[in-house]
N, C-alpha and C positions, 0 to 999 in steps of 0.2 A: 088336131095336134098329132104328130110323129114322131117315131121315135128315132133318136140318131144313133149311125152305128159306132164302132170303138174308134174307128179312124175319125168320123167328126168330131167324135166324146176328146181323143185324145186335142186334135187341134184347139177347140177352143181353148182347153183349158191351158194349153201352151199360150196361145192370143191372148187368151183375156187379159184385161189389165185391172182392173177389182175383182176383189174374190169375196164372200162372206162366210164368218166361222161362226157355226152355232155352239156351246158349251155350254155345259148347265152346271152353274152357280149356285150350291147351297141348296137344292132342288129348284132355280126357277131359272129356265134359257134365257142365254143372253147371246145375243146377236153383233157382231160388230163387223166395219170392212177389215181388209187390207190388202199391204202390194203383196205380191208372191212370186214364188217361179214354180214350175211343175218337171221336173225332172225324174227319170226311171221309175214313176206311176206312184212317185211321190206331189205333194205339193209344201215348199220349205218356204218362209218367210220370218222376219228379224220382230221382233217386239220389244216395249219396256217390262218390268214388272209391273205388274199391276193387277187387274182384276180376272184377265185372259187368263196370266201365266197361272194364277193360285187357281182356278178353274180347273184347266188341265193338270196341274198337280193332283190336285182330290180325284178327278176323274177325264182319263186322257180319250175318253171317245168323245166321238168330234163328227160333225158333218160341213162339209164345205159345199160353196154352192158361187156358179159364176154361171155370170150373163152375159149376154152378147144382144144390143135392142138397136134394131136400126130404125132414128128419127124419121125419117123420108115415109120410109111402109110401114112401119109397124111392126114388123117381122122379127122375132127374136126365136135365139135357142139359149140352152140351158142345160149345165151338170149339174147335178149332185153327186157328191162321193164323200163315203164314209170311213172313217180311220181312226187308229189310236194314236193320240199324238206322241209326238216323244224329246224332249232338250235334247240338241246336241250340244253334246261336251266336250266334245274335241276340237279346239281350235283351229285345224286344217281344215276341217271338212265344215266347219261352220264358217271360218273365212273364204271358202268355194263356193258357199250358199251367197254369202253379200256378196260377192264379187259379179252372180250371174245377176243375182237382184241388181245391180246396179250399171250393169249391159243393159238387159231388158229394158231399164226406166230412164237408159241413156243419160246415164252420170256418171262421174267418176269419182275418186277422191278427193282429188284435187278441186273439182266444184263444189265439193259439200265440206271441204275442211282448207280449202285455201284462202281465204278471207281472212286477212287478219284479226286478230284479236276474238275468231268465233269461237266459243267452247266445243269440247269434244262432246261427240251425244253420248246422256248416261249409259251404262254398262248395261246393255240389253240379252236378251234370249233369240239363239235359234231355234226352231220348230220346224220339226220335219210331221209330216203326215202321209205313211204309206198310202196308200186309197184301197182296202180291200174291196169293195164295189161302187161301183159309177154307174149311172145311168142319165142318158140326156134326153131331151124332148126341144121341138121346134113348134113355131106356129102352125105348120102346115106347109105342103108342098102339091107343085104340081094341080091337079085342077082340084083338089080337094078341099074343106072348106078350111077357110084359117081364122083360127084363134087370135083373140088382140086384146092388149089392157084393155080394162074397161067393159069390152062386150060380150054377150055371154051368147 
């Protein structure tokens, strides 16, 4: 395993398209995906209410973590980055967050709200998470050995 530098750390985490947020619930983590964007060494993404958003109420640290695993080889790398989460409240800079979400995932509005008769989706949260520390790791590189699900 390797470690990857800030310039890989950064890109994946621009690339990747799942991310996972750890929060802990009541004192037990709970794990879940979702889409994001990672912008100025943030990572921001749109949620319902639910079990996430009261998580990060009671307590807004947070770990985030995205993969990158390629079928073919086997070869994956991986972030982890830590942060305190935070609602945005302001409706400009939260409507700049779905807007890039919705570049990145190659949608528009118009595809997700122009069908007749579809309901609006309910009133959701933005979530912004600065990233105070990152650090990434790879299977391996170069003629060293490499790491793979599975094998130890």
């Amino acid at each position: 395993m390797d470690a990857l530098n800030l310039q890989e750390i950064e890109q994946l985490l621009d690339e990747g398209r799942v991310a996972h947020i750890a929060v802990v619930d009541d004192e037990v983590p709970y794990v879940s995906p979702l889409s994001y964007i990672y912008t100025n060494g943030s990572v921001a993404f749109r949620t319902l209410e639910g079990r996430r958003v009261r998580a990060l109420r009671a307590n807004p640290r947070t770990c985030i973590e995205v993969t990158r695993y390629d079928e073919e080889t086997g070869d994956w790398s991986s972030v982890i980055g830590f942060g305190d989460a935070e609602l945005v409240e302001d409706d400009v800079v939260a409507g700049a967050f779905v807007a890039q979400l919705l570049r990145k995932y190659d949608q528009s509005f118009e595809q997700l709200f122009g069908v007749p008769n579809r309901p609006l989706p309910a009133p959701g949260h933005v979530v912004r998470v600065p990233l105070d520390s990152v650090e990434g790791r790879c299977s391996g590189r170069f003629l060293g050995t490499k790491t793979r699900p599975g094998r130890l």
